[in-house]
N, C-alpha and C positions, 0 to 999 in steps of 0.2 A: 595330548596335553589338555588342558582346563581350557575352559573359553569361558571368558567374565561373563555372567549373569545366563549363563546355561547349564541346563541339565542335560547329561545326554548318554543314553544306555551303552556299554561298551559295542563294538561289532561283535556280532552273532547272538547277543540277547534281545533283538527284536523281535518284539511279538507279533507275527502275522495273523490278520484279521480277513475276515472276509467282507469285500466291500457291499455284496448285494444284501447283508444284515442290516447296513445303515438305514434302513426306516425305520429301524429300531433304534431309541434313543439311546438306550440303555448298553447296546453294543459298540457304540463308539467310545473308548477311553477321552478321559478330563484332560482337556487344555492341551489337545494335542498342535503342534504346530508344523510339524513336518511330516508327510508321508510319502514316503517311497515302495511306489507299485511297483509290481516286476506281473506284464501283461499278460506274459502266461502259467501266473499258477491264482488264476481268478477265477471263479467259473462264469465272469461274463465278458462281455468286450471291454475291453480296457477305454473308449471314449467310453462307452455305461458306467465302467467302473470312477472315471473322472467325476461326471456327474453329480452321482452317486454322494462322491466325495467331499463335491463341494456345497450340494444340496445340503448336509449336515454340519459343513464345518468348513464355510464359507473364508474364514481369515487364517485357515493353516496351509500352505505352502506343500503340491504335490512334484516331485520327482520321480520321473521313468527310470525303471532300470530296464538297459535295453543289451542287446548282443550287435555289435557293431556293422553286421549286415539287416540290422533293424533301423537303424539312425534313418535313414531318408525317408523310410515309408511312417515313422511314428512321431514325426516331426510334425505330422498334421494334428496331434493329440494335442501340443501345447498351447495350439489356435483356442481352443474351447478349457483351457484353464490348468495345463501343467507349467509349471516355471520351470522345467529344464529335464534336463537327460544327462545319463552317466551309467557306467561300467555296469554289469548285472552283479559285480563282485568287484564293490570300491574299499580300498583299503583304509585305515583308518585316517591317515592326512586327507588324503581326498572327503573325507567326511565330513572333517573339521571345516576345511576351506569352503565347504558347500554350506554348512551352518554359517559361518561368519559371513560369508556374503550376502546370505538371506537376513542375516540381523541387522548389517548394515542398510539390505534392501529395506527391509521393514522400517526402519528410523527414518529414512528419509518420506516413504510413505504417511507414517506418523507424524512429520515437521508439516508435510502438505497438506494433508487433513487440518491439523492447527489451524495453518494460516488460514486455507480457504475459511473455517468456520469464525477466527478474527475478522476477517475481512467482511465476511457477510455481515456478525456484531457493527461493523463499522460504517460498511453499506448503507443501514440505517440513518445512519448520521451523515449520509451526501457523498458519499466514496462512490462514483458511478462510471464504470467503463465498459465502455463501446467502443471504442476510438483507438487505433494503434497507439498514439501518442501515452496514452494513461494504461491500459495493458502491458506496454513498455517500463512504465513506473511500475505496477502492480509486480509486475514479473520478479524486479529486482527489490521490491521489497520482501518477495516471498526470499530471495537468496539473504538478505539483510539478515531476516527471522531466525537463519536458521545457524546464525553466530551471534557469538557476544561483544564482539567488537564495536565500538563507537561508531553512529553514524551520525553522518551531515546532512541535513533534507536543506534544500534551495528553494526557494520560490517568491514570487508576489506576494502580497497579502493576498489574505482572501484564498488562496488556493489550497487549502485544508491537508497542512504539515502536521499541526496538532493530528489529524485523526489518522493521517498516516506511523502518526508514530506511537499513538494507541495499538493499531493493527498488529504495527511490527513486535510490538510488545505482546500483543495478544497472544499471540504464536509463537515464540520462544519461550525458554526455558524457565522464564521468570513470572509467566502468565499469572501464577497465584500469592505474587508478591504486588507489592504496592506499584500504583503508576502516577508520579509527582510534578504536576506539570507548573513553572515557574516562566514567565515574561518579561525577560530583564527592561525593554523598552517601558512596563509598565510602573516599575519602581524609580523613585527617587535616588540617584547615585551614591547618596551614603549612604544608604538603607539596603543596596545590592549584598554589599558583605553580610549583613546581617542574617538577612533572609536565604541566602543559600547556604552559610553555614553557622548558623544560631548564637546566640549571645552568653554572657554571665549577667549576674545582676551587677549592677554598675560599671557598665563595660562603658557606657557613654549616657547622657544625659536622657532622660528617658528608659533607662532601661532599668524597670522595677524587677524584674524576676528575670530568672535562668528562661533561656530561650532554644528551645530545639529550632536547628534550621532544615531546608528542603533533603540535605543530604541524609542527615537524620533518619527524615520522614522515610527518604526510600529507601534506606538498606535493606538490601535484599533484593531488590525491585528495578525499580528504571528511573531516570529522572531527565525528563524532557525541557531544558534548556530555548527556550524559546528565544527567538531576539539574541543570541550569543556575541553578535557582532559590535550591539551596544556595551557590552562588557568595560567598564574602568580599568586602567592598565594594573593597575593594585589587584583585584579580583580578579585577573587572569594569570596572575601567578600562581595565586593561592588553587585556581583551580586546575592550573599545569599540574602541581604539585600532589592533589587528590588523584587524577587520573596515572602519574607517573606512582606514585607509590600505594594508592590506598588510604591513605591518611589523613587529618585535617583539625585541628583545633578553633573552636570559640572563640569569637571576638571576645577579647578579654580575659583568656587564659591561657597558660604553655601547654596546656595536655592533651597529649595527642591524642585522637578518636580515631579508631582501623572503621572503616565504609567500605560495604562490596557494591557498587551499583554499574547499572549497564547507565551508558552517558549517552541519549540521542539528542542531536544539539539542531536547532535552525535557524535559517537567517535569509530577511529576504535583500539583503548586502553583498555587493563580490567580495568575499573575504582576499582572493588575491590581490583584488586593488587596495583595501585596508592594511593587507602583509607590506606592500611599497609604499601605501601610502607613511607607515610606520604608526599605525593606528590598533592593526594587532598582531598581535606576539606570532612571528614567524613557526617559532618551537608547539606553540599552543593550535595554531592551526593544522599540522602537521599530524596531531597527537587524536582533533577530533575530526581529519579530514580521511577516517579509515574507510567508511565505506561511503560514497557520496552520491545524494539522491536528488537528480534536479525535478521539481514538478511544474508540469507547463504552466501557462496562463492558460484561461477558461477561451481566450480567444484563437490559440493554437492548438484546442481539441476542440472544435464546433460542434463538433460530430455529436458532443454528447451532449446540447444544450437543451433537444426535445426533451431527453431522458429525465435530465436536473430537471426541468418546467415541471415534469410528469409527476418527477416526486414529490415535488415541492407544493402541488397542489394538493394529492392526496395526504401529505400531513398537515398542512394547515387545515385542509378542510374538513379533517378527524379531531385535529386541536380545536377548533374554531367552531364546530358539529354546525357547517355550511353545508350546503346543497352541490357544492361546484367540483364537477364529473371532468373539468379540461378545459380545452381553450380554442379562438377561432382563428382558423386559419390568417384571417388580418393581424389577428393582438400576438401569433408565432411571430407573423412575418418583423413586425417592429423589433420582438425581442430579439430573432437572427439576425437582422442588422446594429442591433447597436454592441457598442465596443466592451460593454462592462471592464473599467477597470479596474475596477475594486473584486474582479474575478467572480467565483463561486458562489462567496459570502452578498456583494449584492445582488445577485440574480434573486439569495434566496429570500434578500428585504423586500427586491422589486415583487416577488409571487406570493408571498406573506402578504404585503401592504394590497393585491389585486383580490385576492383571495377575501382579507375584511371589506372593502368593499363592495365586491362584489354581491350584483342582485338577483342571480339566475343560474343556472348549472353552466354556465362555461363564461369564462373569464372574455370582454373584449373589449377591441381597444381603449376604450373611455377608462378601464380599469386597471392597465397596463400605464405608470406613470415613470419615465423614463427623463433625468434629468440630462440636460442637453448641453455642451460645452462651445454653447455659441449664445450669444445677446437675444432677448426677446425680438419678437418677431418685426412690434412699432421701430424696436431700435436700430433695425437694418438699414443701410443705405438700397436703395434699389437699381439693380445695374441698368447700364446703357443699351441702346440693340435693342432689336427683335423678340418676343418671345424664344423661338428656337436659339439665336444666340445667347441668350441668357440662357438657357436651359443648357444650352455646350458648355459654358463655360461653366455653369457648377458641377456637371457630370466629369471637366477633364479638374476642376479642383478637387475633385472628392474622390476620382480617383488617381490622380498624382499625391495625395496626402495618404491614402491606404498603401498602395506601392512604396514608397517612400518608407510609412511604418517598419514593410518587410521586406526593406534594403532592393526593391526588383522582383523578390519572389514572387513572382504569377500563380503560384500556386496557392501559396498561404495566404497572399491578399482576397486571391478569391473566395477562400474560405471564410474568411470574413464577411466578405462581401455578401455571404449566400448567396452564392452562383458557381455555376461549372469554368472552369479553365477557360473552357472553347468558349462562352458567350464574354468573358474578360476578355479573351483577346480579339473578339472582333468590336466591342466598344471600343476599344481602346485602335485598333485601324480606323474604322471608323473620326476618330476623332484627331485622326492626326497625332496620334503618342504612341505607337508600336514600333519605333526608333530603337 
């Protein structure tokens, strides 16, 4: 039978070629995609003839044809670049089934190339993984990409949902359609409706002309929903409604407008606690909690915090056409221990703002200004005790307040901390807290 979007010559009208011709450009046939050797009617070894094969025609898809007391010994051919094996004399189902499988091989191939080469576009822009924790995310946006389904990205501020979901876009289907990104937290609540699905002229006070809204803009495309959780209970009907049918009307007229967009939404709210608390629409969370992406804080993937410094320097200091090559080991050490929690977004104020002022090819600590969420220094009270008592009791306050942060985890506190496990839990014997 037919296989959509193939061509394929009946059995026994294949033309056999000779593989050791292939240095000749000209003897390999146009856009081939599949070939099937058969090892012994070559005139050279069938791994030469693979080669060979691929030397010239690197993205087409080789199969052995082998005789069944061949299968063990010529299994070492598809180490070095055959995708499989089958009968010397496959029938035509079998042929089909080998093509389809190879089409689908290939698609998904093709969604991973996408992504990876979104993701690099987005890399650019601060997307940096080293770290199991963000590999983790990466991972599952690469499976996000390769459906059209609604997604949810989770996070803090600061932990860069917007360019995840540029990414995800990047790599699907809709890559050459529009990418609309919208901030509900940053509009005025009567002005939500407006702005995501556009006006008439005289729809409300203020409104001189016909208004295209975000949904509009992205047909075809993607429309990234930022802040989703701020949503007015009014506007999250109207946008149940968009995503349950396609549809959507003008503030200020009956007529309905058909919209195809892919919906990625974020929030950095528990929408479950807003579903009980009766804040949002049960039905609506349900509708845009299809595929859901939590992204960590910048303080539960440390791992990557050299990497962000690293970049962060060499763009400002291409922006900026400074001198500054990195950073000294003291002005690291400050940045691995403080908490950022404004994530991402202020590490990359904090190496921006080091970066203008700095005076010489590496950033240090004088240049490294990190705000502190404790009273200046004159305003401290000073404790009681000994030097070394004083010095105890801040060491088991500061580390009772990081512990604390991460509920006991000894592990993640001390990722914080910038220290190993093992020297956290002998501070912490040490000091009389390993209870």
């Amino acid at each position: 039978g037919d296989i959509p979007g193939c061509s394929i010559l009946p059995v026994g009208q294949f033309e056999p070629f000779d593989p050791s011709g292939l240095f000749d450009p000209d003897s390999l046939p146009a856009g081939v995609d599949l070939v099937l050797l058969d090892p012994d009617t070559v005139p050279v070894a069938a791994a030469d003839g693979i080669s060979l094969i691929k030397a010239a025609c690197q993205n087409c898809d080789i199969v052995l044809l082998l005789d069944a007391q061949d299968i063990t010994v010529d299994v070492e051919m598809m180490k070095i670049g055959a995708y499989g094996y089958m009968s010397k004399h496959p029938d035509a189902e079998a042929l089909r089934r080998l093509v389809i499988d190879l089409m689908a091989k290939n698609d998904v191939d093709r969604e991973n190339k996408a992504l990876a080469e979104a993701l690099d576009q987005s890399r650019a822009q601060t997307i940096i993984s080293h770290s199991p924790e963000m590999e983790k995310v990466l991972s599952m946006a690469a499976r996000a990409a390769r459906s059209d389904s609604t997604v949810l990205i989770v996070g803090e501020s600061g932990t860069g949902k917007e360019l995840i979901a540029r990414a995800i876009h990047l790599s699907g289907p809709r890559k050459n359609k529009p990418f609309i990104p919208v901030n509900v937290a940053a509009l005025p609540e009567n002005l939500v409706e407006s702005e995501l699905f556009g006006h008439v002229k005289g729809a409300f006070t203020g409104a001189m002309a016909d208004r295209a809204g975000r949904f509009s803009l992205a047909n075809g495309g993607t429309l990234f929903i930022d802040e989703i959780g701020e949503l007015p209970a009014g506007v999250q009907v109207r946008l149940l409604r968009v995503i349950q049918f396609g549809s959507y009307e003008r503030v200020g007229e009956n007529q309905p407008r058909s919209v195809n967009v892919r919906i990625i939404a974020a929030t950095k709210r528990d929408l479950e606690d807003e579903v009980r608390a009766g804040r949002f629409r049960p039905d609506l969370y349900y509708r845009v909690n299809v595929v859901p992406l939590s992204l960590p804080a910048l303080r539960d993937h440390r791992a990557d915090l050299p990497y962000l410094v690293e970049f962060f320097i060499r763009k400002y200091a291409n922006r900026n056409r400074k001198p500054v090559r990195g950073i000294t080991a003291e002005a690291m050490g400050r940045v691995m221990r403080y908490p950022f929690q404004g994530n991402v977004r202020e590490l990359e104020n904090v190496i921006e703002r080091g970066v203008v002022l700095c005076r010489g090819e590496y950033l240090t600590e004088t240049d490294i200004f990190l705000p502190m969420d404790r009273p200046r220094d004159e305003e401290q009270p000073l404790p009681d005790g000994s030097y070394d008592e004083a010095m105890s009791g801040f060491e088991r306050g500061y580390l009772g307040r990081v512990l604390g942060t991460h509920k006991g985890n000894k592990s993640a506190a001390a990722r914080e901390l910038g220290i190993n496990e093992r020297r956290l839990r002998y501070r912490l014997k040490v000091l009389g807290m390993d209870h």
